[in-house]
C-alpha positions in Angstrom: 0.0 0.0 0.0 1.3 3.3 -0.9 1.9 6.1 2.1 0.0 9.3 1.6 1.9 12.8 1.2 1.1 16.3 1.7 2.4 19.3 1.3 1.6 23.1 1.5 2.7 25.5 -1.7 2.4 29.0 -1.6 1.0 30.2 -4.6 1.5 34.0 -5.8 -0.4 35.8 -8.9 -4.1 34.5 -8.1 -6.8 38.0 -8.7 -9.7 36.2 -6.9 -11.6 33.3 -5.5 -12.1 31.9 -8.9 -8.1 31.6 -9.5 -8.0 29.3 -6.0 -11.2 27.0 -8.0 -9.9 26.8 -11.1 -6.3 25.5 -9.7 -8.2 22.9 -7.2 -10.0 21.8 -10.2 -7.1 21.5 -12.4 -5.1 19.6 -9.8 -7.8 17.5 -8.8 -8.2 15.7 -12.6 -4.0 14.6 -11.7 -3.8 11.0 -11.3 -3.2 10.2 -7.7 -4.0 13.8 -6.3 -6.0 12.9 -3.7 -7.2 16.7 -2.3 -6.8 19.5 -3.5 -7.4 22.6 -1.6 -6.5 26.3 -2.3 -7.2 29.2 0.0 -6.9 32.9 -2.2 -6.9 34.7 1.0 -3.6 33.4 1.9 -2.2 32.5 -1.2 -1.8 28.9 -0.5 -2.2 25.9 -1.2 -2.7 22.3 0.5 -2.4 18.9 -1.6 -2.2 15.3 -0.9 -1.1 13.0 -3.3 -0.2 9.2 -3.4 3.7 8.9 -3.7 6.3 12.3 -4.2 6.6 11.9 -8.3 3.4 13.6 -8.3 4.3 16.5 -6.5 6.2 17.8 -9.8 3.0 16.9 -12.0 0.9 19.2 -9.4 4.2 22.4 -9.6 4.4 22.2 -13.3 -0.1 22.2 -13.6 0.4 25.5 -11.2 2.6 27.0 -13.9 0.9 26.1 -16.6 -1.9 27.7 -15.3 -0.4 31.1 -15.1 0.9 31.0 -11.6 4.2 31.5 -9.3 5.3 28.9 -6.9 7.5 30.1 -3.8 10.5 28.5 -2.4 10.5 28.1 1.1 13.2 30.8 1.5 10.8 33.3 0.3 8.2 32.1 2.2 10.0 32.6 5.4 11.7 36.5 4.1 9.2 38.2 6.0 6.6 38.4 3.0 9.0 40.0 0.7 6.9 39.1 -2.2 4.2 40.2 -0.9 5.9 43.7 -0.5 6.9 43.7 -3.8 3.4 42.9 -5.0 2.0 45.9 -2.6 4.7 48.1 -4.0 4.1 47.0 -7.6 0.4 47.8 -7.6 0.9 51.0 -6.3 3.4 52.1 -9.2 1.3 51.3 -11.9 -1.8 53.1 -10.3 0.4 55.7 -10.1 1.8 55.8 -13.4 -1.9 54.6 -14.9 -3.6 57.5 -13.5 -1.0 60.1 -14.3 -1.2 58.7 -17.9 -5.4 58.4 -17.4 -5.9 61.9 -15.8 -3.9 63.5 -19.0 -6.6 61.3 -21.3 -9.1 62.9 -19.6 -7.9 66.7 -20.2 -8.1 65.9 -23.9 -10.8 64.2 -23.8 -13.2 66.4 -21.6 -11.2 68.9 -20.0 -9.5 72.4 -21.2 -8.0 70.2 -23.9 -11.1 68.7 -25.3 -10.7 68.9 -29.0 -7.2 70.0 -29.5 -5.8 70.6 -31.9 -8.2 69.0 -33.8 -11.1 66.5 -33.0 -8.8 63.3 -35.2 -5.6 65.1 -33.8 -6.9 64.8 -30.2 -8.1 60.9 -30.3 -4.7 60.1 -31.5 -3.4 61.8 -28.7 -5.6 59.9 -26.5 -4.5 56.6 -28.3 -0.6 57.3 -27.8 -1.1 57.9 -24.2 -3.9 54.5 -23.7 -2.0 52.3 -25.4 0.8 52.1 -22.7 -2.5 51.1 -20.1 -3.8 48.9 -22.0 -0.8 46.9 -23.0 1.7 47.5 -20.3 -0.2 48.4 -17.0 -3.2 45.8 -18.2 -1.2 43.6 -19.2 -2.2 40.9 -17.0 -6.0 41.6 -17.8 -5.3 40.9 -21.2 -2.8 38.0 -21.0 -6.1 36.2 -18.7 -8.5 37.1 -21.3 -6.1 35.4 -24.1 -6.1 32.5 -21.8 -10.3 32.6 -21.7 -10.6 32.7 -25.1 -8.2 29.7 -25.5 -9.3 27.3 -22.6 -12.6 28.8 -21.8 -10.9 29.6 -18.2 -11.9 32.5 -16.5 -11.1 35.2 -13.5 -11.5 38.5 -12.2 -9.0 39.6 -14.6 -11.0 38.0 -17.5 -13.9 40.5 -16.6 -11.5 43.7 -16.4 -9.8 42.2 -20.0 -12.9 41.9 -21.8 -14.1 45.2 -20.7 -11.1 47.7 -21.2 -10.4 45.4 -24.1 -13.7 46.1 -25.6 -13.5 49.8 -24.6 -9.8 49.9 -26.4 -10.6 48.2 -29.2 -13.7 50.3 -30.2 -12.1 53.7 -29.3 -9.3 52.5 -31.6 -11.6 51.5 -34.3 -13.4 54.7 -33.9 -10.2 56.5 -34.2 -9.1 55.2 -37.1 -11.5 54.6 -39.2 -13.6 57.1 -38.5 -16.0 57.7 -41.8 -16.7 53.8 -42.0 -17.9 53.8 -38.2 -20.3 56.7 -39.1 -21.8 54.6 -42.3 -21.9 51.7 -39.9 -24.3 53.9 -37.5 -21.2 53.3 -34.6 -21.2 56.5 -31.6 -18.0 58.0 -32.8 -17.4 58.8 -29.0 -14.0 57.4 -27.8 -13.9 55.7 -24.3 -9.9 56.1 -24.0 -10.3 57.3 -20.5 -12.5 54.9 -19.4 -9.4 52.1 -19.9 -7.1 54.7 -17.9 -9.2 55.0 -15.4 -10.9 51.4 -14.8 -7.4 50.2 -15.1 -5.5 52.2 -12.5 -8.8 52.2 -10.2 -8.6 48.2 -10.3 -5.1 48.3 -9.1 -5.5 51.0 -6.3 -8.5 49.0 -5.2 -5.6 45.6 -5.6 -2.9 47.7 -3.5 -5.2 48.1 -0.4 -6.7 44.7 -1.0 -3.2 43.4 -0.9 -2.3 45.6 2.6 -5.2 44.3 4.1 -5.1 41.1 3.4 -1.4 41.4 4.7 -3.1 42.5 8.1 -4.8 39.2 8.3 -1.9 37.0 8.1 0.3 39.4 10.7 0.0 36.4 13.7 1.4 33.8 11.4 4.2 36.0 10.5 4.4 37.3 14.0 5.0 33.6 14.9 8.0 33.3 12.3 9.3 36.2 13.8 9.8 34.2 17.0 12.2 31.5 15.3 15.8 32.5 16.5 18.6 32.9 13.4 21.6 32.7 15.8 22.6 30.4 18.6 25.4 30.0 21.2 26.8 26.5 21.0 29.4 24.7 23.3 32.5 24.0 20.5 35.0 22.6 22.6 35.8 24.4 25.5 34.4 27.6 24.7 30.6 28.7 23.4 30.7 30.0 19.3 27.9 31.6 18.1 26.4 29.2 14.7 23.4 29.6 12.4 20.2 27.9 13.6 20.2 25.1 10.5 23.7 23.8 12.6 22.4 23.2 15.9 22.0 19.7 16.6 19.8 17.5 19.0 22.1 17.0 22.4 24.2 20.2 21.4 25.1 22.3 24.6 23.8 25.5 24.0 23.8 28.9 26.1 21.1 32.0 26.0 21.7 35.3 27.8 19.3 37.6 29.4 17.0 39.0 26.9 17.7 36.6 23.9 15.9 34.0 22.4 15.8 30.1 23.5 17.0 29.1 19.8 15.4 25.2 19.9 13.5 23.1 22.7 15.9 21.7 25.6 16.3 20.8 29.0 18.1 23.5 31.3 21.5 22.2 32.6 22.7 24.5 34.4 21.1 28.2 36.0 17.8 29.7 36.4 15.7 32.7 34.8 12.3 33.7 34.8 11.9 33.4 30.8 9.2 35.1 29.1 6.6 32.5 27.5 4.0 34.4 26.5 4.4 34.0 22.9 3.4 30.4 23.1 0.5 30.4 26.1 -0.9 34.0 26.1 0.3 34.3 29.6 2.3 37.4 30.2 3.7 36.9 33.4 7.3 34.9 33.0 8.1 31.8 34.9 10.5 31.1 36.7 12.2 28.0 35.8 15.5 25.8 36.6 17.7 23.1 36.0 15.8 19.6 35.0 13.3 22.0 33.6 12.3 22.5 29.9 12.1 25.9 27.3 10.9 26.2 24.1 12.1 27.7 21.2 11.1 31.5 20.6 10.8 32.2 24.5 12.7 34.9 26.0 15.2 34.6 28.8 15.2 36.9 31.5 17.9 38.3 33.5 20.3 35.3 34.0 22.4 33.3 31.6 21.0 29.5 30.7 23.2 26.3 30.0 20.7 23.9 28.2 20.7 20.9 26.2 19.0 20.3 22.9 16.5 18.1 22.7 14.6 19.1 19.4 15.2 20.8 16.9 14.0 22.3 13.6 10.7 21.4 12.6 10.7 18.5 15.9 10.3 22.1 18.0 7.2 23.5 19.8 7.2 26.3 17.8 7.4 24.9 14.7 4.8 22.2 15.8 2.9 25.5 16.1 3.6 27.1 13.1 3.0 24.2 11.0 -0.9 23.8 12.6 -1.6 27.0 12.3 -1.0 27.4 8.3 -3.2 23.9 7.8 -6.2 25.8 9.7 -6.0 28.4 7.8 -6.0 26.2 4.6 -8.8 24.5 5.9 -12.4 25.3 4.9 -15.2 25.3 6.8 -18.8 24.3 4.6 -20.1 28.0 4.6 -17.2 29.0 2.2 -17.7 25.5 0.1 -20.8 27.1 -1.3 -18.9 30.3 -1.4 -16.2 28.9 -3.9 -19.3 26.8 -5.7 -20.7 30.3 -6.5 -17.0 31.6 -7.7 -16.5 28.8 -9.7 -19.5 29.9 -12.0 -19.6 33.3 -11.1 -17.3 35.1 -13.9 -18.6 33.1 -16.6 -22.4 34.1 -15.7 -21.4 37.9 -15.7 -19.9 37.6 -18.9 -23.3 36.3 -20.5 -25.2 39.1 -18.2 -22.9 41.9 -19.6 -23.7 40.2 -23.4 -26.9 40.3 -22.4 -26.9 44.2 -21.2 -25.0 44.8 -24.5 -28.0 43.3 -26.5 -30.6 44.8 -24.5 -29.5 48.2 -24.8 -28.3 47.9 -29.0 -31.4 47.1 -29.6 -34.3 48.3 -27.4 -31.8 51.1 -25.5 -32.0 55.1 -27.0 -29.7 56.7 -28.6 -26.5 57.0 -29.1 -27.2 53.1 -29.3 -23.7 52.0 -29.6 -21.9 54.4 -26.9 -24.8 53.0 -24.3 -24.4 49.1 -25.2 -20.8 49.8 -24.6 -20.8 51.4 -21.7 -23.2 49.0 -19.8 -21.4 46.4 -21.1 -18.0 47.7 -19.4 -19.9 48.5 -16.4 -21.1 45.0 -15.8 -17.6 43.5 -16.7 -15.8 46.1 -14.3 -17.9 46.2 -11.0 -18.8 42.7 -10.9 -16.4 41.6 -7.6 -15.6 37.6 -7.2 -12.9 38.7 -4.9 -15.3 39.9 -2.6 -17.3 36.6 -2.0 -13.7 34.4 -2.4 -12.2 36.7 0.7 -15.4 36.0 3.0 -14.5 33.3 4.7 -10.8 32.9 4.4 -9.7 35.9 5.5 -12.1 35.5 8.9 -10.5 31.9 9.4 -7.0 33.3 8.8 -7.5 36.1 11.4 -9.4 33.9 13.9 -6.6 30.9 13.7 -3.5 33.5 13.4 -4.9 35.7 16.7 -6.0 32.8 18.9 -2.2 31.1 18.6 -0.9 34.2 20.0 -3.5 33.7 23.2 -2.2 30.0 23.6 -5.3 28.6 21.5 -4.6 26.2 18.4 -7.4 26.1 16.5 -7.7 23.3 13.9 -9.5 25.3 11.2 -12.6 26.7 10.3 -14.6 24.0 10.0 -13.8 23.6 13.8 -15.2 27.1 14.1 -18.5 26.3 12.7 -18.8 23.0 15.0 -18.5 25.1 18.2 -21.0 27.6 17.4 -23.2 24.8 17.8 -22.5 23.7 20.9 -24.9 23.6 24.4 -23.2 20.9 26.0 -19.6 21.1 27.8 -18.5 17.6 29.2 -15.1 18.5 31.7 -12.7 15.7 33.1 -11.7 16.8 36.2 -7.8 16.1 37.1 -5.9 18.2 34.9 -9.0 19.9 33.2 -11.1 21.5 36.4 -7.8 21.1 38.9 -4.1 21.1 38.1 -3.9 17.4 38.3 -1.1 17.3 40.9 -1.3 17.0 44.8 -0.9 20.2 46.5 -2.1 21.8 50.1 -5.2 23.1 49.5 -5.7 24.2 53.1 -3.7 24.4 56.4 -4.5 24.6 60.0 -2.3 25.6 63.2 -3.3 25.5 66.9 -4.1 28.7 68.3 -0.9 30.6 69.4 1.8 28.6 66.9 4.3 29.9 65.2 2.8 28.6 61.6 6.0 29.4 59.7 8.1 27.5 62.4 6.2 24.5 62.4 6.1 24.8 58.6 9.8 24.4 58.4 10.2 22.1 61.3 7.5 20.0 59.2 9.0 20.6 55.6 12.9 19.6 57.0 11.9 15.9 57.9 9.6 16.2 54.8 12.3 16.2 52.6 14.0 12.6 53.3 10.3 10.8 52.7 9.3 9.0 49.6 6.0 9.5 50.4 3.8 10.7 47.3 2.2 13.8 49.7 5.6 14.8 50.6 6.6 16.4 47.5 3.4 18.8 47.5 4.3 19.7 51.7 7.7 20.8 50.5 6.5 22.9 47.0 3.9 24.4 49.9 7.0 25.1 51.9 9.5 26.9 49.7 6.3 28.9 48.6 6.0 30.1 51.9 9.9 30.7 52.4 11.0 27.7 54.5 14.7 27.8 55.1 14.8 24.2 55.6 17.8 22.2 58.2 18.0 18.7 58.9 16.5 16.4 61.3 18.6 15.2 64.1 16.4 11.5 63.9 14.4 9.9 61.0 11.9 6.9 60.9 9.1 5.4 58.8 5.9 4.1 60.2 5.0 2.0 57.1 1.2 3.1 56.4 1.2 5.3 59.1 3.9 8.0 58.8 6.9 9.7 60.5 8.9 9.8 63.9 11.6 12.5 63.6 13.7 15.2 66.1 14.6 18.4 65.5 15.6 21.2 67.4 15.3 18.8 70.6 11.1 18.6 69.6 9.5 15.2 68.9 7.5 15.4 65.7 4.9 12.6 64.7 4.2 13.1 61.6 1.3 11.4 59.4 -2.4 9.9 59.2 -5.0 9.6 61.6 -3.6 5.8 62.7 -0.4 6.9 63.8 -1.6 9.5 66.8 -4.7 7.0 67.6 -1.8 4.5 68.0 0.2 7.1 70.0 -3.3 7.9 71.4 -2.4 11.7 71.0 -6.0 13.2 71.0 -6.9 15.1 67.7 -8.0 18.9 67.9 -11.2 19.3 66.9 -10.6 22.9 66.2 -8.0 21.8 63.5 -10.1 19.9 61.5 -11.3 21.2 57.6 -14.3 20.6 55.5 -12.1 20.4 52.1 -11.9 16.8 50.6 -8.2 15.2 50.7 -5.7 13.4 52.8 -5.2 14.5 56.0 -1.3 15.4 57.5 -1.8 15.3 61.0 1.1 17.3 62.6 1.6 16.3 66.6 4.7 18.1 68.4 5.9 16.2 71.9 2.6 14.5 71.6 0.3 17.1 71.2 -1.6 18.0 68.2 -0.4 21.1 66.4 -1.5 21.3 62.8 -3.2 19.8 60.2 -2.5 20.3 56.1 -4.7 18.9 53.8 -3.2 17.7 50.7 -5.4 17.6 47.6 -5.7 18.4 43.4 -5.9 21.9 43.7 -8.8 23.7 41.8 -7.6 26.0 38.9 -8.3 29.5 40.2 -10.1 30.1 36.8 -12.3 27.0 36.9 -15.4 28.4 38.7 -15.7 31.7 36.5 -15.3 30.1 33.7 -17.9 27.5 34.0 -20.4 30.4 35.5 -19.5 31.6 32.1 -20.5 29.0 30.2 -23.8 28.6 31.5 -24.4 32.3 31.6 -23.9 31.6 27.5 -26.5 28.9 27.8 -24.0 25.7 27.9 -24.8 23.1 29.9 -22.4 22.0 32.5 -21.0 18.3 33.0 -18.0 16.7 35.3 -17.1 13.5 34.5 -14.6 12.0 36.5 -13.0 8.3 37.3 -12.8 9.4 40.9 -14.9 8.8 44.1 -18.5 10.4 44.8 -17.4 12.4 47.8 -14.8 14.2 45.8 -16.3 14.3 42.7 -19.3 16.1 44.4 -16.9 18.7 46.2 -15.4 19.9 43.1 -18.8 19.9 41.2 -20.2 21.6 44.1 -17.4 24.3 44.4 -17.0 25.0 40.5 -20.6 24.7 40.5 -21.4 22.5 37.3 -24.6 21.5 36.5 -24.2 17.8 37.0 -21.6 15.3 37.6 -20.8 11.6 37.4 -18.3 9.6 39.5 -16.2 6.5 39.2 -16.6 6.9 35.4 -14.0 5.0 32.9 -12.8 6.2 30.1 -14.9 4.3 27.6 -17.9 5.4 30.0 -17.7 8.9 29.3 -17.6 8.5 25.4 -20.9 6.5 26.3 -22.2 9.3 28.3 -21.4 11.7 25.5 -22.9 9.3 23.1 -26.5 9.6 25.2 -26.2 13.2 25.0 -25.7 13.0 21.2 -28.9 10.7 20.9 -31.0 13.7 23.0 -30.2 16.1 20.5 -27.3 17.9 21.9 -24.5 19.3 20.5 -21.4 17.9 22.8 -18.1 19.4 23.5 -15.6 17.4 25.8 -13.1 19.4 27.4 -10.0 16.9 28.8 -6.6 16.4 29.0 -6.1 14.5 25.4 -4.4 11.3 26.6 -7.0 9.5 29.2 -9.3 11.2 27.9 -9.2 9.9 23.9 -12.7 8.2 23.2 -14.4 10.5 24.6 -12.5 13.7 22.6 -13.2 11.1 19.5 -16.6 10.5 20.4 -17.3 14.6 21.1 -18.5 16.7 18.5 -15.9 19.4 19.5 -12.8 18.2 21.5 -10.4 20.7 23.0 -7.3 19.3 24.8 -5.4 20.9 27.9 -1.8 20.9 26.9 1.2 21.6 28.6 4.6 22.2 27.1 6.2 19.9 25.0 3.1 16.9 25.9 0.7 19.2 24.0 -1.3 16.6 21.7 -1.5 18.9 19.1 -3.1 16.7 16.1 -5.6 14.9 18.6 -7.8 17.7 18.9 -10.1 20.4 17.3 -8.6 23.0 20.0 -5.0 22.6 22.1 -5.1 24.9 25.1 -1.5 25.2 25.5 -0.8 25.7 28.9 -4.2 24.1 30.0 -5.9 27.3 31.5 -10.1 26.5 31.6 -11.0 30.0 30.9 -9.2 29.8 27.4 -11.9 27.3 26.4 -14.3 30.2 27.0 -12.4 32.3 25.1 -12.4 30.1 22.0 -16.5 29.5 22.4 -17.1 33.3 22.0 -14.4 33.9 19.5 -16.0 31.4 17.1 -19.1 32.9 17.4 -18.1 36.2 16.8 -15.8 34.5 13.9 -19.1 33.2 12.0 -20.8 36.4 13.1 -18.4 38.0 10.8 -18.2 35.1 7.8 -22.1 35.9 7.4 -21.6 39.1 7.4 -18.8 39.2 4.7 -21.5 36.9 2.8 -23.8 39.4 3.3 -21.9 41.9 2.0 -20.4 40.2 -1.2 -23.9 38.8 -2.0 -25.5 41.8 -1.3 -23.4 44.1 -3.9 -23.2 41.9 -6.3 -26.8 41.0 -6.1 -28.2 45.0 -6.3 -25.2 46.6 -8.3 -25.0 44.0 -11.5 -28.1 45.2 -12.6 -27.4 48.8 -11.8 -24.5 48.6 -13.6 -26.6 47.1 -16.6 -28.6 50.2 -16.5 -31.5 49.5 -14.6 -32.3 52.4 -12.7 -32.9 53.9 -16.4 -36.7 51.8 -16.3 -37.4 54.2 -13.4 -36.0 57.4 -14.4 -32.3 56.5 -12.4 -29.1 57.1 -13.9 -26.8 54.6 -15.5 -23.7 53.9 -14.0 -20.5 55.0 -15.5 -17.7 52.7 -16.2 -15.0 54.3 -14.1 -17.5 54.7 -11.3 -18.0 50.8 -11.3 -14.4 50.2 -10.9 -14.4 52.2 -7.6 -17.2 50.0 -6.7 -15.3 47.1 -7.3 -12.6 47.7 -5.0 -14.4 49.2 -2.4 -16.2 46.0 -2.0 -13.3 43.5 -1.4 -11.2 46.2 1.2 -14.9 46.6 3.0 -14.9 42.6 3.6 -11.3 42.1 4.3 -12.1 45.3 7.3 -14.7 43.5 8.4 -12.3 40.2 9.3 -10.0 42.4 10.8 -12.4 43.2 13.7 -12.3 39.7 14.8 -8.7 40.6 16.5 -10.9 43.1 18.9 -12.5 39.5 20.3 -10.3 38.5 22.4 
């Protein structure tokens, strides 16, 4: 059996959504291409094919069509091509209008009519011709390519129509007698050409910004990518290019550089800056044993580390990699989008034959100058770009800002299946708490010195095995125990501790150990949080108790009270005992909870749900947790560091923070609240100003619509839908 490949192309010189179809249709007919998918919005492309020999069947189809592939060298030059795109539709609407705004002084201004009528359209020609053929060049070249394959773009439409308009100025111009026997307008439409052409590419220029503005996360996140590290060479650190760093390489970072690849500290400790990866701004403080990531920041001391991946095995690259396939991913609303596309140009070319018909022969007079006209109008403000940048350019935004607030979205279609949802099933270690034991309360007798018997209790802690031990000593250095050492140590297997220090007997351990001792327990020290009890008794008298439990994450409660107050439902489902389960549901304040549930049982759970007509999401930790994110109809996975499951979800949270899941929730709906809009929108003017442009209004009394004013239109409409996506960065 042959293994499937894939690979993402970025694909520069497409005008509109109808480029992206006609190149996923082309690529599609290969033999062994099994998807073919290609967003406009981004200018990329996503294909999977059988073996790699079809990889240079789908480049050299991509070419033939008319299109530029990028290396991956320009990919990653900080969108260099797409600054020389900017910059080269700005030039030619400079030059264009300079050369159209001259036309227009012979034509209509003081010049009109010198030096003589014939002198003055020849004037006009000589200073068209350059528009036409140089500036529109790439109108014309895609209306050669319709009229030979029966292909057809954005570019088709402003081809045929400056074409036309060229073409019968021209004729007019020179052969002026036989176009009056032939009952022709001998008007001359040179400045319509000038003007349609250079307001096509203005409208192109700001298209091209804002579209630029939409892809600003993804490019933020290649920023992060270190060029330069320090390696140990020898006996001395040399400073190499990225490309040569090497898994188990020695490398060293110094306060306020970048960690250049994933490793495991070795030697030192910083508070490093990781926000570019969770959203979180505060740094953390971290130390040897621990790991960093690629494209953090290290604070204010130097870091030894080790290497233990690098180049596209890193975090950040792992990152990078899922954010460009969501935003190549299409969610079903923008399917019927691109079905529309597909047909679109080829349907306003018969409407604009259709408006030239109508108006030669049931239009007034001047018969000709009016068919021609409304023809070019039709052609010109007819916008497939508009409808084509809907969608994509909401997805883009939406994927591109929720990586930078530690949210990995898997694509739109993900975005679609959460507006959907009323249901939100939680695991509850590692999803509701942090999954780790910790003291979640502490009590002292009345008139001890708390931090004392802290420290006294922390400095026999530290030579026990004990699983609870671990979480009384993170407790302690919290609270700034200096810790010493115990002058006597002994184990009470199942029961506890015996240890001196400072001349004081401590027993140390469960309620067994003092009833054996018969040291009476203090009522007064006693807690109503679930967990496992550290009974604390000093020379036989009982001093403190600290209770030792999965500590609730502090953003648990508010952001299930969110939820509901968005009308989600509420569910804990847990492989714990009743009595805790029902203190955490009862603290967080779910709606309802089960116990003692396995791992196939919640997918079952889920599955009744399902049957009830609900929509489900299941909010866990991605490992333990795997039928039931399979069985979900949105899964989002609580990730930390370098364990993040990244493919096995719709949604990674990446450093596991419940509210973030909120966050996503609203984000996608304001995300489709936008989409519809942009439909709206692209629908909408195409819908009310085709026939306006085809001279409507005229039936009613209204104007007709002049060809340069459509070409306004035209761009106005694509930089209004491409705005509108740019709110979404406002959400959160």
């Amino acid at each position: 059996m042959e293994t499937q490949n894939s690979v993402n192309l970025k694909i520069s010189g497409m005008s509109c959504a109808s480029c992206a179809a006609s190149i996923e249709n082309e690529v599609s007919k290969i033999d062994g291409v099994k998807l073919s998918s290609v967003n406009y919005a981004i200018e990329s492309g996503h294909f999977e094919f059988e073996n790699k020999s079809v990889l240079d069947d789908i480049e050299n189809k991509i070419v033939e069509l008319g299109y530029t592939i990028q290396s991956e060298e320009e990919e990653l030059s900080d969108s260099e091509p797409a600054k020389s795109i900017e910059k080269d539709n700005f030039h030619k609407f400079v030059i264009g209008m300079s050369l159209a705004i001259a036309v227009f002084m012979f034509e209509m201004g003081p010049l009109k009519g010198w030096p003589s009528k014939k002198a003055n359209w020849y004037i006009q020609l000589v200073l068209t011709t350059p528009i036409w053929a140089w500036i529109g060049l790439k109108f014309q070249r895609s209306l050669l390519q319709f009229l030979r394959s029966g292909r057809s773009n954005m570019n088709t439409l402003i081809g045929l129509g400056t074409t036309a308009a060229f073409l019968y100025s021209v004729f007019i111009t020179l052969f002026t007698d036989l176009s009056r026997d032939l009952g022709l307008t001998t008007r001359v439409y040179f400045e319509a050409v000038g003007f349609i052409t250079s307001f096509v590419f203005l409208g192109q220029y700001f298209e091209e910004r804002a579209k630029k503005k939409t892809k600003e996360a993804l490019n933020d996140l290649f920023k992060l990518s270190a060029k330069k590290a320090t390696i140990l060479k020898g006996d001395s650190f040399v400073e190499v290019a990225i490309s040569e760093v090497e898994a188990g390489d020695t490398l060293r970072v110094r306060p306020g550089e970048k960690f250049a690849v994933d490793g495991k500290i070795i030697k030192g400790s910083s508070a490093i800056d990781e926000s570019m990866i969770s959203g979180e701004p505060l740094p953390v403080k971290k130390g040897e044993g621990e790991q960093v990531f690629a494209g953090t920041i290290n604070g204010d001391h130097v870091i030894d580390y080790k290497a233990t991946k690098v180049g596209s095995d890193t975090f950040l690259s792992q990152i990078i990699k899922f954010v460009e396939e969501a935003q190549s991913s299409k969610p079903n609303i923008q399917k019927y989008a691109d079905k529309i596309s597909g047909v679109f140009t080829p349907v306003v070319i018969v409407i604009a034959v259709v408006t030239f018909l109508a108006w030669y022969f049931y239009g007034g007079e001047p018969r000709w100058g009016n068919s021609i006209s409304n023809f070019i109008a039709v052609l010109v403000i007819a916008c497939p770009c508009a409808l084509g940048l809907a969608t994509p350019t909401a997805v883009v935004v939406s994927t591109g800002r929720a990586s930078l607030k530690g949210l990995l979205i898997g694509g739109g279609e993900v975005i679609e299946k959460a507006v959907e949802i009323d249901t939100v099933i939680f695991d509850k270690t590692g999803t509701i708490t942090f999954g780790r034991p910790s003291v979640i309360d502490s009590l002292y007798k009345e008139g001890e010195d708390s931090k004392m018997v802290l420290t006294h209790l922390a400095s026999i802690e530290q030579f026990s095995e004990h699983p609870l031990a671990k979480a009384v000593l993170n407790y302690a250095n919290e609270e700034g125990a200096e810790l010493s050492e115990p002058d006597s140590f002994e184990v009470i297997k199942g029961k506890g501790i015996i240890a001196e220090i400072d001349d004081l007997e401590y027993h140390i351990g469960n309620e067994s150990l003092l009833d054996d001792l018969r040291i009476k327990r203090d009522i007064d020290l006693e807690s109503e949080k679930v967990g496992s009890y550290i009974f604390v008794a000093r020379n036989k008298e009982h001093v403190a108790t600290l209770i030792v439990g999965d500590e609730i994450k502090p953003s648990a409660k508010e952001a299930i009270d969110h939820f509901k107050s968005l009308g989600i439902e509420t569910w804990m489902i847990t492989g714990d005992n009743e009595i805790v389960a029902k203190s955490v549901s009862e603290e967080v304040g779910v709606d309802h909870f089960i116990a003692r549930a396995l791992p196939l049982g919640k997918a079952s759970q889920i599955e009744r749900l399902q049957k009830e007509g609900r929509k489900v999401a299941m909010i866990g930790d991605g490992i333990n947790d795997a039928p039931a994110l399979a069985k979900a109809d949105l899964s989002m996975a609580m990730g930390t560091g370098t364990d993040v499951a990244i493919s096995a979800s719709d949604v990674t949270i990446v450093k596991g923070d419940i509210a973030k899941a909120v966050e996503f929730i609203e984000l996608a709906k304001g995300t489709m609240k936008i989409i519809k809009q942009n439909l709206f929108l692209s629908m909408i003017y195409n819908t009310l100003l085709i026939p306006v442009a085809a001279g409507v209004l005229v039936i009613f009394g209204g104007p007709t619509m002049p060809p340069v004013l459509a070409s306004v239109a035209m761009g106005l409409s694509s930089i209004s839908v491409v705005s509108n996506s740019l709110r979404i960065r406002k959400l959160i």
